[in-house]
C-alpha positions in Angstrom: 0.0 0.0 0.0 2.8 2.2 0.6 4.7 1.5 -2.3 1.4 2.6 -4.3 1.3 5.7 -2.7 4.4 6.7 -3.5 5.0 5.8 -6.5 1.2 7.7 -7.3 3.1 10.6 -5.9 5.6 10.5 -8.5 3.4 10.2 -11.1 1.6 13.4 -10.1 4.6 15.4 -9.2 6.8 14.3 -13.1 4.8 17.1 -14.9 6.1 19.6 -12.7 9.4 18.6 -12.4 9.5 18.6 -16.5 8.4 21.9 -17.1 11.5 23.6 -15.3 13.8 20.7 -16.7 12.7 21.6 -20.2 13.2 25.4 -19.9 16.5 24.5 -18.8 17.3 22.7 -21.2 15.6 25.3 -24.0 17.6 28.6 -22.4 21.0 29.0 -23.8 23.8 29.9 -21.0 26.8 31.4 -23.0 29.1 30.0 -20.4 28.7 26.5 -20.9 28.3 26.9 -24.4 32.3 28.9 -24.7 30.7 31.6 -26.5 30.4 35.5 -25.2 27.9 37.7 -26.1 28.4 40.7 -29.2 29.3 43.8 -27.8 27.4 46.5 -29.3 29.4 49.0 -32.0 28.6 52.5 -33.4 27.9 53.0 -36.8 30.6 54.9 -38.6 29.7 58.0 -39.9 32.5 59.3 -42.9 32.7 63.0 -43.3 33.3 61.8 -47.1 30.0 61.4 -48.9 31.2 57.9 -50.6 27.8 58.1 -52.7 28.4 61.6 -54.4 32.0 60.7 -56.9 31.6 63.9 -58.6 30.1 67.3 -57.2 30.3 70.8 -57.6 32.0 73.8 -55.6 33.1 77.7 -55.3 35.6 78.7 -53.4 35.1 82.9 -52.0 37.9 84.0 -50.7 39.4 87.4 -49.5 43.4 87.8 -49.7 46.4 90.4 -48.3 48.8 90.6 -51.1 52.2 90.6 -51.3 52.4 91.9 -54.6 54.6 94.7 -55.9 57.1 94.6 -52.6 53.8 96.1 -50.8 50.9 94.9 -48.6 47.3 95.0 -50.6 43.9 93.6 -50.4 42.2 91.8 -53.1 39.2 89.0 -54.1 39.5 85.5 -55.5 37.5 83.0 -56.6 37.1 79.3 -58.0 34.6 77.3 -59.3 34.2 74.1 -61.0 33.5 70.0 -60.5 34.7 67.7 -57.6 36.2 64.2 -58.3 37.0 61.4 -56.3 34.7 61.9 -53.2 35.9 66.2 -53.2 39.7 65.0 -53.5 40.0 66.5 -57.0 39.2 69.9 -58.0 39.4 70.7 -61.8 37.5 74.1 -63.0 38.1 77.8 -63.9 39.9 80.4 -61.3 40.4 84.1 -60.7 41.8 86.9 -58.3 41.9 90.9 -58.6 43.7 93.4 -56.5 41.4 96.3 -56.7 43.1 100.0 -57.3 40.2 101.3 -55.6 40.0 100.2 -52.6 44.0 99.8 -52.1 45.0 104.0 -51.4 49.3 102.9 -52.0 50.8 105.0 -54.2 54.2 104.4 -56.2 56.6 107.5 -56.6 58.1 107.9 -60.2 59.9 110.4 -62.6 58.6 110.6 -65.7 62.0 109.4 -68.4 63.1 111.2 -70.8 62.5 114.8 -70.2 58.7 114.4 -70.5 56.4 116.4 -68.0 52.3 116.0 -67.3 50.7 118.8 -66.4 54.1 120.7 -65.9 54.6 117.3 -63.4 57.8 115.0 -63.6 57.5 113.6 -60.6 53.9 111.7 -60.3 52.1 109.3 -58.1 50.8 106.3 -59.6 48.4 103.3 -58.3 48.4 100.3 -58.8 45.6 97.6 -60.5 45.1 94.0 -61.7 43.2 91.1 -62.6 43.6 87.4 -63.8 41.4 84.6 -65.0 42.7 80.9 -65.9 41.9 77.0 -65.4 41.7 76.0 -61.9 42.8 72.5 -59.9 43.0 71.6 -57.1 44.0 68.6 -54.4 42.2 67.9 -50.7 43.9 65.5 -48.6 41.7 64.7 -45.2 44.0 64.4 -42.5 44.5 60.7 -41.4 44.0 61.5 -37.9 41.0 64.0 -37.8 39.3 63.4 -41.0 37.0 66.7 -40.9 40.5 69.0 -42.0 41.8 68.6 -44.8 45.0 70.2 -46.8 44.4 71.7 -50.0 46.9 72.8 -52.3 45.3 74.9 -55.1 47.1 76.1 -58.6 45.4 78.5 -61.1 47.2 79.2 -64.4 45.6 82.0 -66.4 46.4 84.9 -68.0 45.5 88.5 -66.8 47.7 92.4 -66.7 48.8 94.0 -63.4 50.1 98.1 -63.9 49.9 101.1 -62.8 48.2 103.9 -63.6 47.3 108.1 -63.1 44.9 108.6 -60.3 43.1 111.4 -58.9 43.2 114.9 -60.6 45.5 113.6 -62.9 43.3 111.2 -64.8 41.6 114.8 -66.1 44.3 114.8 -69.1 45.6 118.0 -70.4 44.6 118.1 -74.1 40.7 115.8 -73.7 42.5 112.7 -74.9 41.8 109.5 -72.9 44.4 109.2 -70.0 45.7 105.3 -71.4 47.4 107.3 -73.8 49.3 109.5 -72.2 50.2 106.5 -69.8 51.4 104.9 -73.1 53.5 108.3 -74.3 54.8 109.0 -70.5 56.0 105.8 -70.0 56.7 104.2 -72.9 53.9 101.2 -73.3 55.5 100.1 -69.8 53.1 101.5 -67.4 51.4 97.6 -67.2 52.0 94.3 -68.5 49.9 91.5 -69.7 51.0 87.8 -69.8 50.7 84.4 -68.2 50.2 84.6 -64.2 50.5 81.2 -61.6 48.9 81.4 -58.7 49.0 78.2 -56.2 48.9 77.8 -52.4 48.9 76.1 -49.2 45.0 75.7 -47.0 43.7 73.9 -44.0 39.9 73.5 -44.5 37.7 72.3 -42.0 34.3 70.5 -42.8 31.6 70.7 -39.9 29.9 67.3 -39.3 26.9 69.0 -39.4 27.3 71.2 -42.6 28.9 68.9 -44.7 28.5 71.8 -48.1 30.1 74.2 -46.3 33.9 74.4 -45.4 36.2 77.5 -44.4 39.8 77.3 -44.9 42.8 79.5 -44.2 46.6 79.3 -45.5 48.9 81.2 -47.7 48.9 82.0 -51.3 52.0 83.0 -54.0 51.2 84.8 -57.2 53.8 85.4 -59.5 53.7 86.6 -62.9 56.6 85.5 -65.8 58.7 88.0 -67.4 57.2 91.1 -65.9 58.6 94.3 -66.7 56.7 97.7 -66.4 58.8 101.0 -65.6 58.0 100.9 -62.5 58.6 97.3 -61.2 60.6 94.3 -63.1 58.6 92.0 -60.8 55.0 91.4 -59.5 55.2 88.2 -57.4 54.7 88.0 -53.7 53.1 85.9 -50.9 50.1 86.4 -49.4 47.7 85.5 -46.9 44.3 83.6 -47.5 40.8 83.5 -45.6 37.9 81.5 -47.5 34.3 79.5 -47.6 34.0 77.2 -49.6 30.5 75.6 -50.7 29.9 72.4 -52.2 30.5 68.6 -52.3 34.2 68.0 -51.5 36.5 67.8 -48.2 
């Protein structure tokens, strides 16, 4: 009688005992299986938009000149089509120094015997302006991708001179005052000719505004064979402060 009872009892109590057994056996313990859970990762978010090859970008940019062996102020600009994810730059450049808004003057005696205005001694300013094709490399740097080094190079051609200013652009006889800067100095009062103009930047691209990048650096313009009466040279460093807007680095 006893033995029934008991083994009634375990008849009763196997259910329960299975249920606990089988969700032991259905739960997976990494321990005793050797394996360790995935750690969670970030997602990796490139400042390089990877999905855009070839884009578009203008470069606005204000300079201080070191042209003519004095300090001016001047524009430049670029425009043209990214390639490689904003590594290459291929499109059309330009710069100006502005007589206007640059007041140095350049002391000269007129050659020759000639006089303006009973004048040989005269003031002159000084202007220019160039246009040519524009390229340009951006290297990210490896260790903080959002700056990047650019090194720029626009060959073009353009004319930087001097010229009467002033009173003395109110010629003498009505005739237009390019000629008498002709007759006064001899067809030398400006020069026209192939001008190279290349730099070094650091741009920065904000995660956030990834069309929009400012850079700084330093800029050298030179132009080839220059010879005015003035100046045999008009090459000089300069200084560089620029957006640029656009696909690119």
């Amino acid at each position: 009688m006893l033995r029934s009872k008991c083994l009634l009892a375990v008849v009763l109590a196997s259910p329960v005992l299975f249920i606990p057994v089988a969700a032991s056996a259905q739960t997976k313990v990494p321990a005793e299986a050797g394996e360790q859970a995935p750690k969670a990762q970030a997602p990796v978010v490139s400042v390089v938009d990877e999905d855009v090859p070839v884009g578009g970008f203008v470069d606005l940019e204000w300079r201080v000149l070191g042209l003519a062996e004095h300090v001016s102020h001047g524009p430049a600009f670029a425009a043209g089509v990214t390639f490689l994810n904003g590594l290459l730059r291929l499109g059309i450049g330009a710069l100006g120094r502005p007589g206007p808004i640059n007041p140095a003057t350049f002391d000269v005696s007129v050659p020759d015997g000639k006089t303006y205005k009973g004048k040989r001694d005269l003031e002159l300013k000084s202007d220019g302006a160039m246009v040519g094709v524009h390229v340009g490399l951006s290297l990210p740097l490896p260790f903080y991708e959002p700056l990047s080094i650019q090194v720029p190079l626009t060959v073009g051609y353009g004319g930087f001179g001097f010229y009467l200013h002033g009173e003395d652009r109110e010629t003498p006889d009505g005739r237009r005052v390019s000629e008498w800067e002709n007759e006064l100095f001899d067809g030398k009062d400006s020069f026209l000719g192939v001008v190279i103009d290349t730099g070094l930047r650091l741009g920065y691209q904000p995660e956030s505004a990834p069309w929009l990048r400012p850079y700084a650096g330093v800029s050298f313009t030179v132009v080839p064979n220059y010879e005015t009466f003035v100046r045999n040279d008009y090459l000089g460093l300069g200084g560089v402060v620029g957006l640029e807007i656009g696909h690119g680095i």
